[in-house]
N, CA and C atoms of all chains as a GROMACS GRO file, in nm:
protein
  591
    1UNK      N    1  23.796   7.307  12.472
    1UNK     CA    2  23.659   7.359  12.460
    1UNK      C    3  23.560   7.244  12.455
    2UNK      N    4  23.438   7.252  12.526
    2UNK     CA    5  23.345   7.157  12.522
    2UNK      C    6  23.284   7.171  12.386
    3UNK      N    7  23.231   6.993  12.360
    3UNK     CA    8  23.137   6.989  12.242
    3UNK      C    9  23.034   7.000  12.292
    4UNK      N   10  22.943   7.114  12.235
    4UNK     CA   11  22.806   7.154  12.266
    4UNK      C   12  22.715   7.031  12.242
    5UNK      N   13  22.740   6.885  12.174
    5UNK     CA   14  22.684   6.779  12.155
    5UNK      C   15  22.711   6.637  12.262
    6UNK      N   16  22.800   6.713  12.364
    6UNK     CA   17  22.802   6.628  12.502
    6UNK      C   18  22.711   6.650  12.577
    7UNK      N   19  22.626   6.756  12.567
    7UNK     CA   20  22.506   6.778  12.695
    7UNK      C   21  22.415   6.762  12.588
    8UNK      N   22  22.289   6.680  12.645
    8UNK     CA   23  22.192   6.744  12.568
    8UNK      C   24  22.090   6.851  12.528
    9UNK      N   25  22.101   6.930  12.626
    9UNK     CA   26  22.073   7.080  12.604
    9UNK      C   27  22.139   7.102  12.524
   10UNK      N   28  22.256   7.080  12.513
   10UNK     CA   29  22.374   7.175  12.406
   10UNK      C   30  22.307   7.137  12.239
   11UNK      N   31  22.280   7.007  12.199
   11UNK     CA   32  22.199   6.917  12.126
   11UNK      C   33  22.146   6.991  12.084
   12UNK      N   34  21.988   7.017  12.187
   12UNK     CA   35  21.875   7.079  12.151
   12UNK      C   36  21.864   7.191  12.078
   13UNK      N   37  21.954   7.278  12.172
   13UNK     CA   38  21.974   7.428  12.131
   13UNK      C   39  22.065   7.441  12.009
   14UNK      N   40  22.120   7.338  12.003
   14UNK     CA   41  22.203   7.351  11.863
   14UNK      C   42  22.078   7.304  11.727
   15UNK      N   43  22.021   7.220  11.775
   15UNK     CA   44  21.902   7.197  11.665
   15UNK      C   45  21.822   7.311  11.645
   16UNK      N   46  21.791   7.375  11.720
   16UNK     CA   47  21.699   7.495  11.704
   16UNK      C   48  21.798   7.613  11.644
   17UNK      N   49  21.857   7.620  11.627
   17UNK     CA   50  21.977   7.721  11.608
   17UNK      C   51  21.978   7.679  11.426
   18UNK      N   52  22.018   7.539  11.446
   18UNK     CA   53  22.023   7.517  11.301
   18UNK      C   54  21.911   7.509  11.235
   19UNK      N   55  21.835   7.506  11.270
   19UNK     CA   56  21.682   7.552  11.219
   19UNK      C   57  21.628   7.664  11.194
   20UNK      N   58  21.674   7.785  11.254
   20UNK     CA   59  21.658   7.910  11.247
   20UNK      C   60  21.750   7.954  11.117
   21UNK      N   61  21.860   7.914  11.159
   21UNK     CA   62  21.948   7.951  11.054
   21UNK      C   63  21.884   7.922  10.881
   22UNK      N   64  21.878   7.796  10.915
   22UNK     CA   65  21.860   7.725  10.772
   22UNK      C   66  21.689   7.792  10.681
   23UNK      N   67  21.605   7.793  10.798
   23UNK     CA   68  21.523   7.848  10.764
   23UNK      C   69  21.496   7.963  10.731
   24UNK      N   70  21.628   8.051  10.719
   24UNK     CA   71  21.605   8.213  10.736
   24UNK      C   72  21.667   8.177  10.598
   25UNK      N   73  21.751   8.079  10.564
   25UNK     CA   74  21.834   8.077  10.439
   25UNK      C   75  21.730   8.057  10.299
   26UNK      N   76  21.669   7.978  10.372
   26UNK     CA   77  21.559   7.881  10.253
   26UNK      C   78  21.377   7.973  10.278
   27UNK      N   79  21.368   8.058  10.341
   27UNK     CA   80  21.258   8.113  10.361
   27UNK      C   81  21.242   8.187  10.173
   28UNK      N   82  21.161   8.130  10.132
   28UNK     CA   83  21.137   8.160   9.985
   28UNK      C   84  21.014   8.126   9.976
   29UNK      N   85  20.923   8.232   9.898
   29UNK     CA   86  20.805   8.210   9.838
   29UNK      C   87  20.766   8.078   9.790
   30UNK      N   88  20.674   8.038   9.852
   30UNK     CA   89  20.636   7.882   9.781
   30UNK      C   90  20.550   7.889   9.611
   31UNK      N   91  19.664   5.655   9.155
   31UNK     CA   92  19.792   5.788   9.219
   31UNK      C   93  19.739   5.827   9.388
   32UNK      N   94  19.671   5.880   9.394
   32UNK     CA   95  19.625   5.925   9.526
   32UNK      C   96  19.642   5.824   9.627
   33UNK      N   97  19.632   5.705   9.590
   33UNK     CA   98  19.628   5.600   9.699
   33UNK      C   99  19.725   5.542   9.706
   34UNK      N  100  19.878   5.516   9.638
   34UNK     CA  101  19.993   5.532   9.614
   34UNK      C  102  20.034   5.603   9.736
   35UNK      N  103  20.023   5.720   9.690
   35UNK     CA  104  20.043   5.842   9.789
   35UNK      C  105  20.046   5.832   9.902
   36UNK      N  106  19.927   5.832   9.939
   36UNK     CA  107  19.889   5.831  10.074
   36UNK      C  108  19.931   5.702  10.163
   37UNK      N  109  19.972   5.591  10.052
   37UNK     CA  110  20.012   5.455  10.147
   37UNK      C  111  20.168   5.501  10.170
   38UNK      N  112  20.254   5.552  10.054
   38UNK     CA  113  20.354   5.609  10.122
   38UNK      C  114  20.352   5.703  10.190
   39UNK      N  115  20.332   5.816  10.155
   39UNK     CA  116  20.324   5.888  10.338
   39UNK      C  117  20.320   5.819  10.468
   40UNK      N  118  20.179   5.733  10.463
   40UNK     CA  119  20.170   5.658  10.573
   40UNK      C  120  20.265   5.551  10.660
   41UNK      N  121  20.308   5.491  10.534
   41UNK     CA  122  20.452   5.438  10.594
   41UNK      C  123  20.606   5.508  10.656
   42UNK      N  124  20.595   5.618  10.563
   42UNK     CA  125  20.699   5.722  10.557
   42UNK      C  126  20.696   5.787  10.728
   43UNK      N  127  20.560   5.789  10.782
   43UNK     CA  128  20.520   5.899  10.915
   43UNK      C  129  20.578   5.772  10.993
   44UNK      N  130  20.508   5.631  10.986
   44UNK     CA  131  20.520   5.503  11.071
   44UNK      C  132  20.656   5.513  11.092
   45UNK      N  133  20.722   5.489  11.002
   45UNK     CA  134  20.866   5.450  11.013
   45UNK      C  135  20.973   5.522  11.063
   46UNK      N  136  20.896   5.680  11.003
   46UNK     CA  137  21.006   5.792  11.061
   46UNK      C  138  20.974   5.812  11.201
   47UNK      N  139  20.829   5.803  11.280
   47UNK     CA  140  20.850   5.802  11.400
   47UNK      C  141  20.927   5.705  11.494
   48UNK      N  142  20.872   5.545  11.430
   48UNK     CA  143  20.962   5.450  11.466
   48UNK      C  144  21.139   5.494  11.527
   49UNK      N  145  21.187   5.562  11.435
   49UNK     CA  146  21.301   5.562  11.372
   49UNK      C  147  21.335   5.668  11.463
   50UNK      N  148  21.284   5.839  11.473
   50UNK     CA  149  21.297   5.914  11.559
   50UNK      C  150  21.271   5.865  11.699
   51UNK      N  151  21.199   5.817  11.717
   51UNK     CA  152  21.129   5.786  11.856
   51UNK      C  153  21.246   5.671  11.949
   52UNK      N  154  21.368   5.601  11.866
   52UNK     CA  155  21.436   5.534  11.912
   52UNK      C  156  21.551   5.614  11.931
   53UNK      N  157  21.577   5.694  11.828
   53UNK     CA  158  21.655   5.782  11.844
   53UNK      C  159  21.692   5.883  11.960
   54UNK      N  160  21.576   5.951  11.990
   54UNK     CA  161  21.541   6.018  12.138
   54UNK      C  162  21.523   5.917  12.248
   55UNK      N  163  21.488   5.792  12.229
   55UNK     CA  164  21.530   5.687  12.359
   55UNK      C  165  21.680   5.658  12.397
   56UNK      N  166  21.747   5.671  12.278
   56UNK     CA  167  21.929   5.628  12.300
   56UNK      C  168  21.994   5.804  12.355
   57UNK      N  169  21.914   5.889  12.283
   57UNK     CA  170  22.002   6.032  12.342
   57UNK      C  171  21.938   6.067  12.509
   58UNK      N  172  21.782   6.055  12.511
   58UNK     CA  173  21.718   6.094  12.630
   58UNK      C  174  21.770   6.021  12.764
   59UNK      N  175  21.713   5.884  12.710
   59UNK     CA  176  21.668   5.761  12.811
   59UNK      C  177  21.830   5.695  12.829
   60UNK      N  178  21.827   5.589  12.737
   60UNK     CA  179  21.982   5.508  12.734
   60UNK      C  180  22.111   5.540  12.785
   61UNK      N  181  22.141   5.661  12.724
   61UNK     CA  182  22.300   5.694  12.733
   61UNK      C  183  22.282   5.747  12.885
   62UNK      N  184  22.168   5.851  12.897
   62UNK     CA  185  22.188   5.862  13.093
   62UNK      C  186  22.155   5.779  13.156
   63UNK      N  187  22.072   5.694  13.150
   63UNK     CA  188  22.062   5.568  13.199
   63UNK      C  189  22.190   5.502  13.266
   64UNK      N  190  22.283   5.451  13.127
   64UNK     CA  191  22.338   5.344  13.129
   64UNK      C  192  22.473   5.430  13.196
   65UNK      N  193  22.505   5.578  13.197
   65UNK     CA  194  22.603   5.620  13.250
   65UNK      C  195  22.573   5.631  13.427
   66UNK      N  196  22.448   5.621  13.447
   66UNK     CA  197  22.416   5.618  13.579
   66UNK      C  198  22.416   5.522  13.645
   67UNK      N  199  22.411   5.391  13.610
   67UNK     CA  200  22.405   5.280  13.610
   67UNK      C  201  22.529   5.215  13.664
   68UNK      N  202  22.672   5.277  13.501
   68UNK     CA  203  22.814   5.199  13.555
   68UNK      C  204  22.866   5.340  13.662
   69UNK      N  205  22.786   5.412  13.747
   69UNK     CA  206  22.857   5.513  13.792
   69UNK      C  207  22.778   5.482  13.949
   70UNK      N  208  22.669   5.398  13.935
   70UNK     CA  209  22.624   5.315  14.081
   70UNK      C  210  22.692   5.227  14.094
   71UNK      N  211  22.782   5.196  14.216
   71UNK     CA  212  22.841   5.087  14.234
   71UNK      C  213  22.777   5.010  14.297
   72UNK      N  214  22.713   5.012  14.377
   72UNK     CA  215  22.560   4.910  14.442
   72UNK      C  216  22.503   4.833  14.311
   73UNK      N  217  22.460   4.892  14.241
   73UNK     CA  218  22.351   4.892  14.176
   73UNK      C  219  22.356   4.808  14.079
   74UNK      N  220  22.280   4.721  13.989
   74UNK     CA  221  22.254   4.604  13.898
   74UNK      C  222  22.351   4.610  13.806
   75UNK      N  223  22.404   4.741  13.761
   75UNK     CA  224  22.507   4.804  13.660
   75UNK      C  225  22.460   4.811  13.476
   76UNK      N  226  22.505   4.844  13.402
   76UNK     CA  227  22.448   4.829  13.245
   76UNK      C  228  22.448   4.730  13.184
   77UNK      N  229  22.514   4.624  13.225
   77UNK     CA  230  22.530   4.512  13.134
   77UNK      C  231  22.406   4.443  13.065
   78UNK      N  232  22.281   4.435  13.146
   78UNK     CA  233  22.197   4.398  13.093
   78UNK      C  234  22.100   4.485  12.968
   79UNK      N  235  22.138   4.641  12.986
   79UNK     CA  236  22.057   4.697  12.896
   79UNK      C  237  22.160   4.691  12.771
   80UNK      N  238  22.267   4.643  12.781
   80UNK     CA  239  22.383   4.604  12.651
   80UNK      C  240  22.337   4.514  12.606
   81UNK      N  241  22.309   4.391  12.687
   81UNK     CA  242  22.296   4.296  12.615
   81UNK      C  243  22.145   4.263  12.537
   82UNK      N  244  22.070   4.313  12.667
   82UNK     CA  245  21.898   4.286  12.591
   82UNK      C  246  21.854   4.351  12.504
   83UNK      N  247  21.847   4.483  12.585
   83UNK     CA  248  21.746   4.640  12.544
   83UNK      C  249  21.874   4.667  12.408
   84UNK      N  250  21.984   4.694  12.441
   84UNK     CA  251  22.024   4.784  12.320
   84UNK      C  252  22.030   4.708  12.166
   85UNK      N  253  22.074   4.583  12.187
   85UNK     CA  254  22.094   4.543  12.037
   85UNK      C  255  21.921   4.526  11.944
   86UNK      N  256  21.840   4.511  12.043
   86UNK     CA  257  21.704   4.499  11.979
   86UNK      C  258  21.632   4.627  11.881
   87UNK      N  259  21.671   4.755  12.011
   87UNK     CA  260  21.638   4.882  11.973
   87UNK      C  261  21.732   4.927  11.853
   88UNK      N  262  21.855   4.897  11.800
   88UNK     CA  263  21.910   4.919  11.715
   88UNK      C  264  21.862   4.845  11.639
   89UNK      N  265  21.827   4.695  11.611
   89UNK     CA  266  21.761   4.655  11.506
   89UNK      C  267  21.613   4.722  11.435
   90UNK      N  268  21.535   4.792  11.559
   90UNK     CA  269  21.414   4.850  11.481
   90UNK      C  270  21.514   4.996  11.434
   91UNK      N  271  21.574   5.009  11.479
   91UNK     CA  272  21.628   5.187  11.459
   91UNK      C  273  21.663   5.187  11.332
   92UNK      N  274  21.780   5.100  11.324
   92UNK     CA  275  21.886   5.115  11.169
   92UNK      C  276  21.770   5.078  11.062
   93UNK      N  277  21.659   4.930  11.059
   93UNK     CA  278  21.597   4.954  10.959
   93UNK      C  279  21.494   5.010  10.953
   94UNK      N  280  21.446   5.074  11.061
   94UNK     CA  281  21.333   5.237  11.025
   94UNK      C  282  21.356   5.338  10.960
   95UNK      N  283  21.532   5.322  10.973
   95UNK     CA  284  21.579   5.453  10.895
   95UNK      C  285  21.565   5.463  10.717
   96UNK      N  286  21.628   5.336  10.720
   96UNK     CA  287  21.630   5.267  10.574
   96UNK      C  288  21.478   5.281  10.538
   97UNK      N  289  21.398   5.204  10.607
   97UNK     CA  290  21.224   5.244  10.535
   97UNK      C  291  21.187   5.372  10.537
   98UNK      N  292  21.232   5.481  10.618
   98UNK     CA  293  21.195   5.604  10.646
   98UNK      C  294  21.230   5.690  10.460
   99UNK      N  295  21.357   5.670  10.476
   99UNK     CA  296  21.411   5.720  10.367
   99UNK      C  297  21.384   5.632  10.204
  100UNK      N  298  21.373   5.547  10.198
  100UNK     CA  299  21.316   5.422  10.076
  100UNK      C  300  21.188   5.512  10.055
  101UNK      N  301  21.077   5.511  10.158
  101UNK     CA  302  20.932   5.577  10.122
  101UNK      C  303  20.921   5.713  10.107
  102UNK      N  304  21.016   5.815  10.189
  102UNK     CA  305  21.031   5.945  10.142
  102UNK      C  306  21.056   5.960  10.000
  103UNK      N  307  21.141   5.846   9.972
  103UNK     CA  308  21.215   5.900   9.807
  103UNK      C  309  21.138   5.818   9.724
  104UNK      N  310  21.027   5.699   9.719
  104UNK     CA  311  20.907   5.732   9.682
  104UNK      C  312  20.829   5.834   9.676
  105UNK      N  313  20.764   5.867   9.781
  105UNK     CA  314  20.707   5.948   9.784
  105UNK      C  315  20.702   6.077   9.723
  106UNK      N  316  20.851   6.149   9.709
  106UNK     CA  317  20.910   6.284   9.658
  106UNK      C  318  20.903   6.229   9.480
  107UNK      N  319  20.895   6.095   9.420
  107UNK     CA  320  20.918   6.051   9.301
  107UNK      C  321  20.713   6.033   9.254
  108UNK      N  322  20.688   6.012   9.356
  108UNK     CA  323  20.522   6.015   9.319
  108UNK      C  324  20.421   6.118   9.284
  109UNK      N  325  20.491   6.182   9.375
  109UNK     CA  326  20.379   6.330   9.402
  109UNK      C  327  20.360   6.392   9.317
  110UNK      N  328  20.273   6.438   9.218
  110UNK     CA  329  20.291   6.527   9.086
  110UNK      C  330  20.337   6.649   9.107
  111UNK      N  331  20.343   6.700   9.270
  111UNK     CA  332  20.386   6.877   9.295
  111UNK      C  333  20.519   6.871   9.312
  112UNK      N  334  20.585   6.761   9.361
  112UNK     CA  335  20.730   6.703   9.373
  112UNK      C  336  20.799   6.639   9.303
  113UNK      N  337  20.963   6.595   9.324
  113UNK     CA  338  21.002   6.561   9.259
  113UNK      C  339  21.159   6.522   9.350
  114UNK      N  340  21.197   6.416   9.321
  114UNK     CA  341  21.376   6.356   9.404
  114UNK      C  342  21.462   6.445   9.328
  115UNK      N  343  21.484   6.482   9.229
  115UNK     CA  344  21.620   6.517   9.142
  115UNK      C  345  21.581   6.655   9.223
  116UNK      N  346  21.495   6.743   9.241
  116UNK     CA  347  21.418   6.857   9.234
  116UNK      C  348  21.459   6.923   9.401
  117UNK      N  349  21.412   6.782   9.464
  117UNK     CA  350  21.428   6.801   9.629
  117UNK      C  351  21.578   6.789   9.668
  118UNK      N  352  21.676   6.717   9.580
  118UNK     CA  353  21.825   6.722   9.638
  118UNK      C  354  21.909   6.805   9.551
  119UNK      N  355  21.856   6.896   9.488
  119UNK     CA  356  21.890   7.025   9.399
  119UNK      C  357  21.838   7.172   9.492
  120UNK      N  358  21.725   7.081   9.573
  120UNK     CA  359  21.694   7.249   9.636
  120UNK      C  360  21.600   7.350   9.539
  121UNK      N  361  21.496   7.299   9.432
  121UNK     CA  362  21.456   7.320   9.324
  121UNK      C  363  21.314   7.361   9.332
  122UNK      N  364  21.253   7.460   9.263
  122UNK     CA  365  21.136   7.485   9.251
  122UNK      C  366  21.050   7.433   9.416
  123UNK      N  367  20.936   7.411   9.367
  123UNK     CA  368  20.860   7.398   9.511
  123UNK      C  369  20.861   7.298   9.550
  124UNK      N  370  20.991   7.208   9.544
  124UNK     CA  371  21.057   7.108   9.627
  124UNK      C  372  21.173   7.132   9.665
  125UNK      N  373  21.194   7.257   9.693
  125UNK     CA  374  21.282   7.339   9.776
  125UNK      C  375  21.299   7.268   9.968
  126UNK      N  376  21.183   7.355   9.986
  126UNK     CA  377  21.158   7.335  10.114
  126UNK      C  378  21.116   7.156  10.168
  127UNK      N  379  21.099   7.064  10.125
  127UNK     CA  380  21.123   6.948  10.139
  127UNK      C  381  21.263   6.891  10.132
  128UNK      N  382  21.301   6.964  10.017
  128UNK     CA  383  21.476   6.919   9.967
  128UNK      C  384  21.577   6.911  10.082
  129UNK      N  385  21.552   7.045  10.206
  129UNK     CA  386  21.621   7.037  10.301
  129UNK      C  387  21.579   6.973  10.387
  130UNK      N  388  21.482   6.933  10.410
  130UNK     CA  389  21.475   6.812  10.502
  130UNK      C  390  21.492   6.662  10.454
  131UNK      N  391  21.508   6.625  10.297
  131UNK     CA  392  21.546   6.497  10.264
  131UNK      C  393  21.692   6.482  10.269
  132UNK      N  394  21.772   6.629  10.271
  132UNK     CA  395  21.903   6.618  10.291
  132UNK      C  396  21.949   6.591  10.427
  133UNK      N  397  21.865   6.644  10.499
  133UNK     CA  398  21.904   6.656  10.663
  133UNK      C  399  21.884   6.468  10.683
  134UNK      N  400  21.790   6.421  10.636
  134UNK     CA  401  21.728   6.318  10.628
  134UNK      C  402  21.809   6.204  10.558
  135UNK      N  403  21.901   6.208  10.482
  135UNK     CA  404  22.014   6.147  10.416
  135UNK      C  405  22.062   6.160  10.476
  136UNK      N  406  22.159   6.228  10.542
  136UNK     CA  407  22.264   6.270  10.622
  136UNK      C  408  22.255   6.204  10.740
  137UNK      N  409  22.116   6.216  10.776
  137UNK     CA  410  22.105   6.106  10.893
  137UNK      C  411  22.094   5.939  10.895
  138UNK      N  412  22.086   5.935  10.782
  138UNK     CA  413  22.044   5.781  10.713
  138UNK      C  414  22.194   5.692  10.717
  139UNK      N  415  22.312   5.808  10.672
  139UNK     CA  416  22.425   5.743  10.668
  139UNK      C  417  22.476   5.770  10.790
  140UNK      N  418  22.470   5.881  10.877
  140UNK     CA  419  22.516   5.854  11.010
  140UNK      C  420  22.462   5.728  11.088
  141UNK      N  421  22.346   5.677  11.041
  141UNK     CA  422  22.302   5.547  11.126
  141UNK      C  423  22.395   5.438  11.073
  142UNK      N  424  22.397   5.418  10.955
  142UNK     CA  425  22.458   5.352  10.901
  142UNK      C  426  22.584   5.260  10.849
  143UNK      N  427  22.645   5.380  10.875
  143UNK     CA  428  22.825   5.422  10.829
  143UNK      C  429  22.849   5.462  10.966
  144UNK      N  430  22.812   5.529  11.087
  144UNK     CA  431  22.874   5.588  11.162
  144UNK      C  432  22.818   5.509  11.337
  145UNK      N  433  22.709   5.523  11.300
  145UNK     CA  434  22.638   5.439  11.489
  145UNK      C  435  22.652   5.267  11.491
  146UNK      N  436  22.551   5.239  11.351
  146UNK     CA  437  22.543   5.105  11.387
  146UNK      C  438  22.707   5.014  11.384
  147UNK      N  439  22.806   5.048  11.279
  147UNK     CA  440  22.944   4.989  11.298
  147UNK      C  441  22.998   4.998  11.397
  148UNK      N  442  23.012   5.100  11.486
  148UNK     CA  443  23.049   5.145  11.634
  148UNK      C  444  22.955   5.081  11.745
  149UNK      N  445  22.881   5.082  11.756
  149UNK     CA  446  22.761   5.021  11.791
  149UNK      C  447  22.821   4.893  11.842
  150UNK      N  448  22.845   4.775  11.711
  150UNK     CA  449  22.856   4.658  11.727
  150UNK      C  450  22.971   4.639  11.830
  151UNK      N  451  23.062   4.726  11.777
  151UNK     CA  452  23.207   4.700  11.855
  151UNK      C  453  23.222   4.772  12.033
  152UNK      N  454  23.112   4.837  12.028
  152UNK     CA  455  23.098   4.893  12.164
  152UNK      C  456  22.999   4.783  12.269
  153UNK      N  457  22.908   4.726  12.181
  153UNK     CA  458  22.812   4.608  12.233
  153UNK      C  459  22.891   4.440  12.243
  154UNK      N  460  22.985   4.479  12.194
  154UNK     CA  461  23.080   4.326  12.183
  154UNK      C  462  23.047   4.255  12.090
  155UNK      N  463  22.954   4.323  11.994
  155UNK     CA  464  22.874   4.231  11.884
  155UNK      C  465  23.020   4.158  11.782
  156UNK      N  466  23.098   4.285  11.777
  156UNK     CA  467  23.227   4.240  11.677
  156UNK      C  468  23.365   4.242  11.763
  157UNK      N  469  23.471   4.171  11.781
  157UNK     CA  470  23.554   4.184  11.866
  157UNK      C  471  23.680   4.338  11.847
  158UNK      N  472  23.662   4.381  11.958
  158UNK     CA  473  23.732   4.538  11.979
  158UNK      C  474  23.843   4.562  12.081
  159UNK      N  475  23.952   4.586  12.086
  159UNK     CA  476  24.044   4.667  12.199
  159UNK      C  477  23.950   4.718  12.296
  160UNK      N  478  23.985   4.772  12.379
  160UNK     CA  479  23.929   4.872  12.508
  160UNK      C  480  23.923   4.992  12.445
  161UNK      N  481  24.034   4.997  12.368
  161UNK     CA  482  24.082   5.129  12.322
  161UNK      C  483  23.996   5.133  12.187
  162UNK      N  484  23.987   5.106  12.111
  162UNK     CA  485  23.897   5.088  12.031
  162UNK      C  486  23.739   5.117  12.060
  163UNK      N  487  23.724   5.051  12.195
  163UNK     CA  488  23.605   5.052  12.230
  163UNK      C  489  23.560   5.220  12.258
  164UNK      N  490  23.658   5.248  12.328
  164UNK     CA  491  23.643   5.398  12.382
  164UNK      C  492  23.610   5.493  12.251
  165UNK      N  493  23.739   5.469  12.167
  165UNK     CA  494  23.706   5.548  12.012
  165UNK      C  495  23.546   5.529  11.955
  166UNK      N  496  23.534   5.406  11.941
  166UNK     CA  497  23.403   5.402  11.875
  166UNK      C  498  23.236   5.431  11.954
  167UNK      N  499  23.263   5.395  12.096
  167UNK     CA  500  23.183   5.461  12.190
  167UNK      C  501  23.155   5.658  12.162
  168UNK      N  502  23.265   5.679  12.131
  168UNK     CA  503  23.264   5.824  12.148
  168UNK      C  504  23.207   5.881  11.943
  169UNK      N  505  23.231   5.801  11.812
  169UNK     CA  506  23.201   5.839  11.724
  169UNK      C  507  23.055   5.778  11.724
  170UNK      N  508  23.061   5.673  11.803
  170UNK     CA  509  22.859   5.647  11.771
  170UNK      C  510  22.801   5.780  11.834
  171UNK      N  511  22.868   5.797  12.000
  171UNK     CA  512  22.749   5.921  12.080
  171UNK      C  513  22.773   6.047  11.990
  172UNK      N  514  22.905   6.110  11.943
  172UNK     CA  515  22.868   6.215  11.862
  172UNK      C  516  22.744   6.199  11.724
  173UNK      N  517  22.776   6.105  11.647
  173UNK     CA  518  22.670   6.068  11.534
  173UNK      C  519  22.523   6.091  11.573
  174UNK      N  520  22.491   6.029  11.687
  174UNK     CA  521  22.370   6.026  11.766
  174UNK      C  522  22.329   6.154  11.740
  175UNK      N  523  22.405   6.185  11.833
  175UNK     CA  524  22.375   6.344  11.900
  175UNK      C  525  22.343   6.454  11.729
  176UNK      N  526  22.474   6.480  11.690
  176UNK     CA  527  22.415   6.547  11.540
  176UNK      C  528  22.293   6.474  11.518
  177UNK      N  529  22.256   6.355  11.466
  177UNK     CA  530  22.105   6.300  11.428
  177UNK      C  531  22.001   6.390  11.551
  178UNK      N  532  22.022   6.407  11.660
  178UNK     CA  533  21.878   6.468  11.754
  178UNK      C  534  21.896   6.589  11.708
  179UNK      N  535  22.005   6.678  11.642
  179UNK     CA  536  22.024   6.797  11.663
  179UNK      C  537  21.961   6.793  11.546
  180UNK      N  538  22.042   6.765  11.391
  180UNK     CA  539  21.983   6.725  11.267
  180UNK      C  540  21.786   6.719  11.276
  181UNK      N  541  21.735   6.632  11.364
  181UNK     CA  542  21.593   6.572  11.352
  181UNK      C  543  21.483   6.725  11.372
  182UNK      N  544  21.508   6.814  11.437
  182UNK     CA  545  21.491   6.953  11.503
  182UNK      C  546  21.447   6.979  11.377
  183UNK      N  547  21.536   7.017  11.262
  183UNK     CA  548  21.509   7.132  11.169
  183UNK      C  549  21.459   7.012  11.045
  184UNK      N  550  21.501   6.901  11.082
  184UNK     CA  551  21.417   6.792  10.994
  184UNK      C  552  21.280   6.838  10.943
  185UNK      N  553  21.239   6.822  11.108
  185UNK     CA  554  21.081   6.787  11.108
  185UNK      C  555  21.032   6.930  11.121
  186UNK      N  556  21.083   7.042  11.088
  186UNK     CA  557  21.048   7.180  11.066
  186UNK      C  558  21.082   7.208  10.947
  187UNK      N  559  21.140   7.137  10.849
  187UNK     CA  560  21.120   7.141  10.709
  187UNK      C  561  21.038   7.100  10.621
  188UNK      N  562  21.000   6.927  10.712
  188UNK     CA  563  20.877   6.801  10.678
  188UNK      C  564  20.777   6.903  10.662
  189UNK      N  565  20.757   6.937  10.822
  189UNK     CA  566  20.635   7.005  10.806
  189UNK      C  567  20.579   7.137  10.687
  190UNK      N  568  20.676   7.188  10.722
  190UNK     CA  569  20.680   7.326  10.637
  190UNK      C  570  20.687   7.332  10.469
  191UNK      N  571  20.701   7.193  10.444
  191UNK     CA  572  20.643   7.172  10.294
  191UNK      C  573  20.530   7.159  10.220
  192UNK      N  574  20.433   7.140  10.341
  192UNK     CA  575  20.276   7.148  10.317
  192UNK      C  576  20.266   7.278  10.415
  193UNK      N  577  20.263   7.296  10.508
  193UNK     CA  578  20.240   7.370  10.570
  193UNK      C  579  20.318   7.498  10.570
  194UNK      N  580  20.418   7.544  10.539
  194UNK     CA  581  20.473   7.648  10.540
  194UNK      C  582  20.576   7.693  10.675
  195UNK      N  583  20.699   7.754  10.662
  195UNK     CA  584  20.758   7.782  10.767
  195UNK      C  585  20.733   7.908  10.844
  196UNK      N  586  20.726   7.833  11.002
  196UNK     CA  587  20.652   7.979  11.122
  196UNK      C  588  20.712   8.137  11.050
  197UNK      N  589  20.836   8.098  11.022
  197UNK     CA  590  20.888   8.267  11.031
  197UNK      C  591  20.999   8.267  10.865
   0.00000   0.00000   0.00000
């Protein structure tokens, strides 16, 4: 299986992914 | 206090762009570059961006990172709305900073512990096998790569500590 961190699209979209994620985790009233 | 502040921030933005901005030159620019380069057989080949361009750009990189992170964790220790113990606990309304000083650590030691040691031995800086070379060629570009992927939700946490997150 390819590492999605050999292309850099794969990179990108993995950054945004983990950003969504993380942010849906930590989305809390300031 | 205020002027404290604001001189760290200011260094903190300098350094972290520094620091990002080299970062996206070795994932964008460099690595296709230099694979296009030993894959022209005509052509001038990589050796020279090994020897000139790369060891220089790693010297501003590795210690931008180090100042990036030194003035953040000032900074998070200055602020009267913040706090370091607070931000790597994930704590009160240094929550949403917390995850980006972690993302931000994490990247500090991948430069560190993981690119620049590989780095040397892939640049000939330290003497390496072939085989060696190949191994450590391949744990610097993964390290890299997590750091561009890592930098994404970084700087959407940075932001989103004054500013708030889009969604």
């Amino acid at each position: 299986m390819m590492n999605p961190l050999d292309s850099i699209w794969g990179t990108i979209i993995s950054g945004f992914v983990l950003a969504i994620v993380l942010a849906l985790i930590f989305k809390t009233p300031m | 206090m205020e002027f404290i502040l604001g001189i760290e921030r200011w260094i903190h933005f300098l350094a972290g762009i520094t620091w990002i901005g080299l970062l996206y030159y070795f994932n964008f620019v460099q690595v296709p570059a230099m694979a296009k380069a030993a894959a022209d057989k005509d052509g001038p080949g990589p050796a020279a961006i090994g020897k000139y361009v790369a060891p220089l750009a790693l010297v501003w990189f590795r210690w931008a990172a180090l100042v990036t992170w030194l003035s953040g964790a000032a900074y998070l220790e200055s602020a009267p709305h913040l706090s370091l113990v607070d931000a790597f606990l994930l704590r009160g309304g240094s929550q949403i900073i917390g995850v980006g000083a972690w993302l931000g650590t994490i990247m500090l030691f991948n430069v560190w512990v993981l690119i620049w040691p590989n780095q040397k031995k892939v640049l000939g800086m330290v003497p390496a096998s072939d085989e060696e070379k190949n191994k450590a060629r391949r744990v610097a570009l993964l390290a890299s790569r997590s750091n561009t992927a890592m930098s994404i939700p970084l700087l959407l946490f940075m932001g989103a500590s004054a500013h708030g997150l889009p969604f």
